[in-house]
N, C-alpha and C positions, 0 to 999 in steps of 0.2 A: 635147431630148437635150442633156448635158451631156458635151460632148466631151470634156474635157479629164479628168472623172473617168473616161469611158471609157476613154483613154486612159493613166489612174492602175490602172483596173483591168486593164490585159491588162500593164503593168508588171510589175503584183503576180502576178497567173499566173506570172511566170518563176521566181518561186521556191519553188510547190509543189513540195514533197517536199525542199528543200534549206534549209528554216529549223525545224525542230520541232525542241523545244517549243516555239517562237513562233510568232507569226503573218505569214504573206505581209502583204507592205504593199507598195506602189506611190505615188509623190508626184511631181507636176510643179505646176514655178514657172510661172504665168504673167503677164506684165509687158505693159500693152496688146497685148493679145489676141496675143500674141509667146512660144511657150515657152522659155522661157530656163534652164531647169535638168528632169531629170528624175533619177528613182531609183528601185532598189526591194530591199531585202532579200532578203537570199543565206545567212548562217549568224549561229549563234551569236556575236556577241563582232565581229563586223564592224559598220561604221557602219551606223544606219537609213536605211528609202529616205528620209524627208525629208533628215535631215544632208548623204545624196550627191547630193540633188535642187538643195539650199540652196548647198551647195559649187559644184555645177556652173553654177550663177545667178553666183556671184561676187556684186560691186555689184549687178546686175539685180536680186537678190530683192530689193532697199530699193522699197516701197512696192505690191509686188506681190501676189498671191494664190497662198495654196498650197494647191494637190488634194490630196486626201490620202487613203487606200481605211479609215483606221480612225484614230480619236480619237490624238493625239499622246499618246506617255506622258509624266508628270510627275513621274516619282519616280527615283532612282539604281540603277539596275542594273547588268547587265554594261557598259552604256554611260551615260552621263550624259544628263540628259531632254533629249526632241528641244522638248521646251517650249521649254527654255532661248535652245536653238539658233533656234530661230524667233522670238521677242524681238528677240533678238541681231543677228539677220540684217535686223532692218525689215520681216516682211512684214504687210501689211494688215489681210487676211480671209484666213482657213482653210474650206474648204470640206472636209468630208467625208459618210459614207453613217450612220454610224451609231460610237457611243460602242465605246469599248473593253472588253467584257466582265470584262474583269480584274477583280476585287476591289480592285488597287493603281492602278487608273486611273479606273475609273467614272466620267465626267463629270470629275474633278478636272482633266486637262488640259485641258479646255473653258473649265471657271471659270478656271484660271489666267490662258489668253490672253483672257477676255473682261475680267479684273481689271485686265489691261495696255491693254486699250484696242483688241484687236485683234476684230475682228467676226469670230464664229463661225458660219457655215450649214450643219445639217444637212438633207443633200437626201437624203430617204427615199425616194428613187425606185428609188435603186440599193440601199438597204440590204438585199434581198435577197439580189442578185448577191456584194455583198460579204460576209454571211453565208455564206453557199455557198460561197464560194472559202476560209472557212477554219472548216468545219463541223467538224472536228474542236476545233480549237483553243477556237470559239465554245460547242461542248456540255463539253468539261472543263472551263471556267470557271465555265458556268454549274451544270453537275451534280457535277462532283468525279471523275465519272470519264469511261475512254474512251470514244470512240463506237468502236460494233461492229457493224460492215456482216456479215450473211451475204450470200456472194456463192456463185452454183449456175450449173452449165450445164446447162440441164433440156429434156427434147422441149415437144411442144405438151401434152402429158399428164400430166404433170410428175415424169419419171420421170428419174432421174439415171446408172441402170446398170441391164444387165440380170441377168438368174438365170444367164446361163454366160458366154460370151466376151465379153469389153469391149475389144478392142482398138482403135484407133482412137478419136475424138475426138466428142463429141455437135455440138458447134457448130464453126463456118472456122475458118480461121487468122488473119482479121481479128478475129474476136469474140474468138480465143486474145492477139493484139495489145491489143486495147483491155481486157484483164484486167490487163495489164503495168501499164498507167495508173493502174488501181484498187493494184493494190500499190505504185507508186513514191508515193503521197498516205499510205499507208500505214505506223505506226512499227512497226507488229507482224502479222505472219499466224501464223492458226493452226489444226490438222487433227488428225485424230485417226490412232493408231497404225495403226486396219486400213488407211488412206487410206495410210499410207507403207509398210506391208507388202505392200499390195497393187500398188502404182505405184513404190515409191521414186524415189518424189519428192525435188526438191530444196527447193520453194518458197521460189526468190528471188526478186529484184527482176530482171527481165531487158531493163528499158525502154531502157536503157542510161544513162537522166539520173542525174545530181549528187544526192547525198543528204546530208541535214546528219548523220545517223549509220545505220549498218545496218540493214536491214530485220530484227528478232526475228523468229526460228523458232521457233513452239512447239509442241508435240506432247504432245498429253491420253495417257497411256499410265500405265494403273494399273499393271502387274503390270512396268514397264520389257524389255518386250519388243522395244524401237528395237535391229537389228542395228549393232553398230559399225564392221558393215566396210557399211552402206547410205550410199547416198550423200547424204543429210541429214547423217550425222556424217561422211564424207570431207571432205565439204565445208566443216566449220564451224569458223571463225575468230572464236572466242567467241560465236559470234551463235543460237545453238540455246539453246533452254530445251524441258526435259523436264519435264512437272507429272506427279505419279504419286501414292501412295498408302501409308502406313506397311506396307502390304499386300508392297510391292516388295522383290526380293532385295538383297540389299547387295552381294553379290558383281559382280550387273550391274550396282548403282549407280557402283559402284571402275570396271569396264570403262569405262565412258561418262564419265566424269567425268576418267578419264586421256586420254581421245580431246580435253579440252576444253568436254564439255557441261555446262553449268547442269541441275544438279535440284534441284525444290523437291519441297516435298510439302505441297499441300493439298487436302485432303480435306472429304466435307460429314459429315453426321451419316450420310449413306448408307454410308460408307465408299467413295464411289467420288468422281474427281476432283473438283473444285469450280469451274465457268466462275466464279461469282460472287467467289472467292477468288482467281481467278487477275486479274481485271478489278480488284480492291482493290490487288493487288503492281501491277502493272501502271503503276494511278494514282499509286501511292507514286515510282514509278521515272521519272516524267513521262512514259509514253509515252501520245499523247493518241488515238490511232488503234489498233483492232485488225480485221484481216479474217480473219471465218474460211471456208476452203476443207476442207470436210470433208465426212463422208457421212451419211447418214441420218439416223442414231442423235447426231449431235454436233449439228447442223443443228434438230433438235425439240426437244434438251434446250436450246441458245440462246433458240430461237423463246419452250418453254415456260416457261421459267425468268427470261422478262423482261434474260436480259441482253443481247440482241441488241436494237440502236436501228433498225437500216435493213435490210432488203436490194436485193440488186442482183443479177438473174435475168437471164442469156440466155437468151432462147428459139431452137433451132434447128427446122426444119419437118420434123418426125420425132417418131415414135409408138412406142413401142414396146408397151404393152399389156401383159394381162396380169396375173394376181394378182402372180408373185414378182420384179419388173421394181420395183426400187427408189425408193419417191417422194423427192422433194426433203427431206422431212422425215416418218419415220418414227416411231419409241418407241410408246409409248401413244395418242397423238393424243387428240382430246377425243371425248365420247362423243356431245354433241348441239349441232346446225347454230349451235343459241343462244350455244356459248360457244366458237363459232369466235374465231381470232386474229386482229383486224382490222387493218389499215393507215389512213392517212392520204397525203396529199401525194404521188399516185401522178402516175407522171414514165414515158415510153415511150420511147424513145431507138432511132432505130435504127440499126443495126449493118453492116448490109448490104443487097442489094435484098429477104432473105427471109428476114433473120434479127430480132429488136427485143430490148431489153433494158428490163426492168421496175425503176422503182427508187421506194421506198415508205417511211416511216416506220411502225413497230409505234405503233399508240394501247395509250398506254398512262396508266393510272389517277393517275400520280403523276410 
């Protein structure tokens, strides 16, 4: 075990959900076996965790090694390369899990410091764990767009509501806790119109952690149906996006859009909303995360439509049964066992002494 990247990695934990667009990073100096500096990125436009790892070393970092949770960048951004700064500083060897996925880093900060004479070790032990702590960031660079968790609270049966009263909650109040987590990782959620006609909902972030910018509200609603006096638009201080459809009144578009709400409108050849269209704005806008919280019918058109990358399923121990008892994912479904939807990289997480949470990547062809 490599304590010290350990120790880079739960650095870089601190800053999920308070550095996007960029990535968590974590870095500690160590000087005979002595840490003498640590850091780890927090926002936009503030020093990297190396820079405030290097700084807090002082002298120390001349002839040291620095952990590092992702490939130093090379090139001039909002901040000047941490390359630079590590040169500058004396340090030895750089130890990290794995290169920087960026296009504008690739290896190039690696070649840099190995040009300068400084020895580079990638320890692929941890390049998992450090993938994972910035899975979002790591699939937009590598795909160009967001990743899209559908996240459900579903029975043993996998039924999300029932045919008449749904009052009350399918899973705890711990499993409603640890959803808070899924959205504070999160740049964007999104649900569909009957989800907030039927609940009005707010869906915010309610974790109560540091965000480097607001969590997006979006709401699939063809016909702009979102009440303005519901409390998605009470509440919304530019952070709502409505996607709807040429189909929409204009008259409700004028109400909603005086309350403050973003409307776009894109549409597929179906005429009705477009996830795929909205997942394109989305990437344009840098937001590298989207989660959707929706029902049925929004939930299968994700699943079928390939733009859903993961989900993330609580199960609570409860059945409800039943032909009209709502599955997790509804629409047309497919017609034979053969061209089920499959997963990959399934992960069981539990929740509670009786509840577990399913989490999976969609295989998919491309």
């Amino acid at each position: 075990m490599n304590r010290y990247l350990e120790d880079a990695l739960e650095l870089a934990a601190r800053g999920v959900g308070r550095v996007s667009p960029n990535p968590a990073v974590g870095a500690v100096v160590v000087r005979q076996d002595q840490v003498v500096g640590r850091g780890f990125y927090t926002a936009a436009g503030v020093k990297h965790a190396e820079v405030l790892a290097l700084e807090e070393a002082g002298e120390g970092a001349h002839g040291a090694t620095l952990y590092v949770t992702l490939e130093p960048h090379a090139y001039h951004g909002r901040t000047p390369p941490c390359v630079d700064a590590i040169l500058a500083a004396g340090i030895r060897k750089v130890v990290a899990p794995m290169e920087d996925p960026n296009p504008l880093v690739r290896g190039r900060g690696f070649a840099r410091l190995r040009a300068a004479g400084v020895e580079v070790e990638i320890d692929t032990r941890y390049a998992a764990r450090a993938t994972e702590l910035n899975d979002a960031f790591v699939h937009f660079m590598r795909t160009g767009r967001p990743l899209v968790t559908l996240k459900a609270a579903v029975t043993l049966d996998g039924k999300i509501a029932a045919p008449e009263d749904n009052e009350g909650w399918i899973t705890s109040e711990i499993a409603r806790a640890h959803v808070q987590k899924l959205r504070h990782r999160s740049d964007a959620i999104l649900t569909g119109i009957g989800t907030v006609l039927a609940d009005d909902c707010r869906l915010t972030d309610r974790s109560g952690g540091e965000r480097s910018r607001p969590l997006l509200r979006v709401v699939l609603d063809s016909q702009l149906r979102l009440p303005p006096e519901s409390r998605m638009v009470s509440s919304c201080q530019g952070d709502v996006l409505v996607v709807t459809t040429s189909a929409a009144s204009a008259e409700r578009r004028r109400r909603l859009e005086a309350k403050g709400v973003r409307i776009e409108v894109l549409e597929g050849s179906d005429g009705r909303t477009s996830l795929r269209a909205l997942t394109e704005l989305l990437a344009r806008e840098k937001y590298l995360s989207l989660m959707i919280e929706a029902g049925s019918k929004v939930n299968w058109s994700a699943l079928e439509s390939g733009v859903a990358d993961k989900i993330f399923f609580y199960y609570a121990p409860k059945i409800l049964g039943g032909m009209q008892s709502l599955p997790v994912a509804g629409g047309a479904g497919v017609r034979r066992r053969a061209d089920a939807i499959r997963f990959r990289d399934v992960r069981v997480h539990p929740i509670t002494a009786t509840e577990f949470a399913v989490e999976a990547w969609l295989q998919k062809n491309v």
